[in-house]
C-alpha positions in Angstrom: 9.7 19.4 -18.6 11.3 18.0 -15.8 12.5 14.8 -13.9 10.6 14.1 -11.3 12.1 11.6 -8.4 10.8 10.5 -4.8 12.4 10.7 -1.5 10.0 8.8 0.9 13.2 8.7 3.8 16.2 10.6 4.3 17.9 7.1 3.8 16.7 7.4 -0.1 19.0 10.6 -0.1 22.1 9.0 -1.0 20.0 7.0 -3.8 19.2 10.1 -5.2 22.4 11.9 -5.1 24.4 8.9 -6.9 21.7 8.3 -9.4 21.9 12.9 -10.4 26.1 12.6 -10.0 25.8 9.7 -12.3 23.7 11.4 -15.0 25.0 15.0 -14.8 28.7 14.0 -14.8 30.1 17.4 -16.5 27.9 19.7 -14.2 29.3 21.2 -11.3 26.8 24.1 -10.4 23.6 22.8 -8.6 20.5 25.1 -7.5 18.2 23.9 -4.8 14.6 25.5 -4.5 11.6 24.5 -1.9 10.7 25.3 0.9 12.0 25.2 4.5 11.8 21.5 5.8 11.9 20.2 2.4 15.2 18.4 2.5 17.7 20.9 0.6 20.2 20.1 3.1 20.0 16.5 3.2 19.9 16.1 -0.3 23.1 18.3 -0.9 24.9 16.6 2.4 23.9 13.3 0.4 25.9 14.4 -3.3 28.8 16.3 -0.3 29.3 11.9 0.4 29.1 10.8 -2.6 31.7 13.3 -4.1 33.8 11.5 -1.0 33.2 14.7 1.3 34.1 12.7 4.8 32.5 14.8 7.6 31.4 18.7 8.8 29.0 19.3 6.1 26.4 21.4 7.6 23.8 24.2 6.2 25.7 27.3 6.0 23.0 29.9 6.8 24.6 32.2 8.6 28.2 31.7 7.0 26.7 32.1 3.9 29.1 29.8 2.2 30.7 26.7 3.3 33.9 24.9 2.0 34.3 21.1 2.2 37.1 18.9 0.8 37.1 15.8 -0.8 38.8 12.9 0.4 41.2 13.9 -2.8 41.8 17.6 -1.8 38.9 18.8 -4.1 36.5 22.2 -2.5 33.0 21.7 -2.8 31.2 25.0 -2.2 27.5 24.8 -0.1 25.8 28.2 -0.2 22.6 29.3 1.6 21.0 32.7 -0.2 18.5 32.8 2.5 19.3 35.8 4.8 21.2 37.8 1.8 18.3 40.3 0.6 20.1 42.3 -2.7 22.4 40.7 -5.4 24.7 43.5 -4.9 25.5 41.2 -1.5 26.5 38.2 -3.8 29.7 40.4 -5.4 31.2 40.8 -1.6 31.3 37.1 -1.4 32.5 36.5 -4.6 29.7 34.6 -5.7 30.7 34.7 -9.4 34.1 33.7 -8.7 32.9 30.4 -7.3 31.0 29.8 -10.1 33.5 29.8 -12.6 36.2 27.6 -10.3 35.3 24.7 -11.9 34.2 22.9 -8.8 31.0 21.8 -7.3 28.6 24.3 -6.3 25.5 23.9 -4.6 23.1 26.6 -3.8 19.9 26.6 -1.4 17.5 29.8 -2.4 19.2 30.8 -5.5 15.9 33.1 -6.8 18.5 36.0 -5.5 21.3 35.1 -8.0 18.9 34.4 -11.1 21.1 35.1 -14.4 24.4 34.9 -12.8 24.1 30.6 -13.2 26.2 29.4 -16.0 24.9 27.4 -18.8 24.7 23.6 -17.9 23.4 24.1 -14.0 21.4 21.5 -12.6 17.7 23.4 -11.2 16.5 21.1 -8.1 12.8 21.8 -6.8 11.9 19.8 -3.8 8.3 19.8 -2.5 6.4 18.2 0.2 4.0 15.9 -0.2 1.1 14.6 2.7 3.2 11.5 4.5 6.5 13.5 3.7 7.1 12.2 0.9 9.8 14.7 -1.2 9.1 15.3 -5.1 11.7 16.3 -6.3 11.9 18.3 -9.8 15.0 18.4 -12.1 15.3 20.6 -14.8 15.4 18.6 -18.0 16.5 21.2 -19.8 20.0 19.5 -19.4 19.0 16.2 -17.7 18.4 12.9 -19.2 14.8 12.1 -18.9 16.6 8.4 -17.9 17.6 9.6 -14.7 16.0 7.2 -11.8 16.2 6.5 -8.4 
């Protein structure tokens, strides 16, 4: 079963963001799945500002991974599995590793790293809806079925 939330404008994004930091205080991994044009990046740029992440956050598609700092000195860590094609190409970036830092991790297209999630990540599916609205799914498997925004 899972949350389900609306994102009618990418102004709603921060909305969103607070209302899932709020609720999932002790997670720190975050997977995003949907599909291109659904709003991953916003949403993710969204939690970034609301962990106090000032400025430069962009989708790191081609860098793979991309490393932002709080206002406080703290790394958040933005992946993009998109171009990688074997899970063998996850160990050369250290995938793992980030994982297990302790800080925030958020990962667009993580079918390719399936098993490697620790216990306690936060699944996000966002679709598209006719008007463009977003739905967006979160796994309740961990999440308070009181989350709103």
């Amino acid at each position: 079963m899972s949350t389900l939330l609306a994102l009618h404008r990418p102004e709603d994004a921060a909305k969103v963001a607070a209302a899932l930091l709020e609720h999932r205080p002790q997670s720190r991994v975050f997977t995003f799945n949907g599909p291109l044009g659904a709003g991953k990046t916003t949403l993710i740029k969204a939690l970034c500002a609301q962990l106090g992440v000032a400025s430069g956050m962009s989708s790191p598609t081609f860098s793979i991974v991309n490393e932002y700092r709080t206002r406080s000195g703290d790394a958040v860590y933005h992946f993009d599995l998109y171009r990688l094609r074997k899970p063998e190409e996850l160990d050369g970036i250290g995938f793992t590793e980030y994982l297990d830092s302790g800080c925030y991790c958020f990962v667009e297209w993580p079918d390719l790293a399936e098993g490697l999630y620790p216990p306690g990540t936060v699944h996000v599916e966002l679709r598209m809806e006719p008007g463009g609205t977003r739905r967006i799914a979160i796994d309740n498997a961990h999440t308070p079925h009181d989350l709103h925004a």
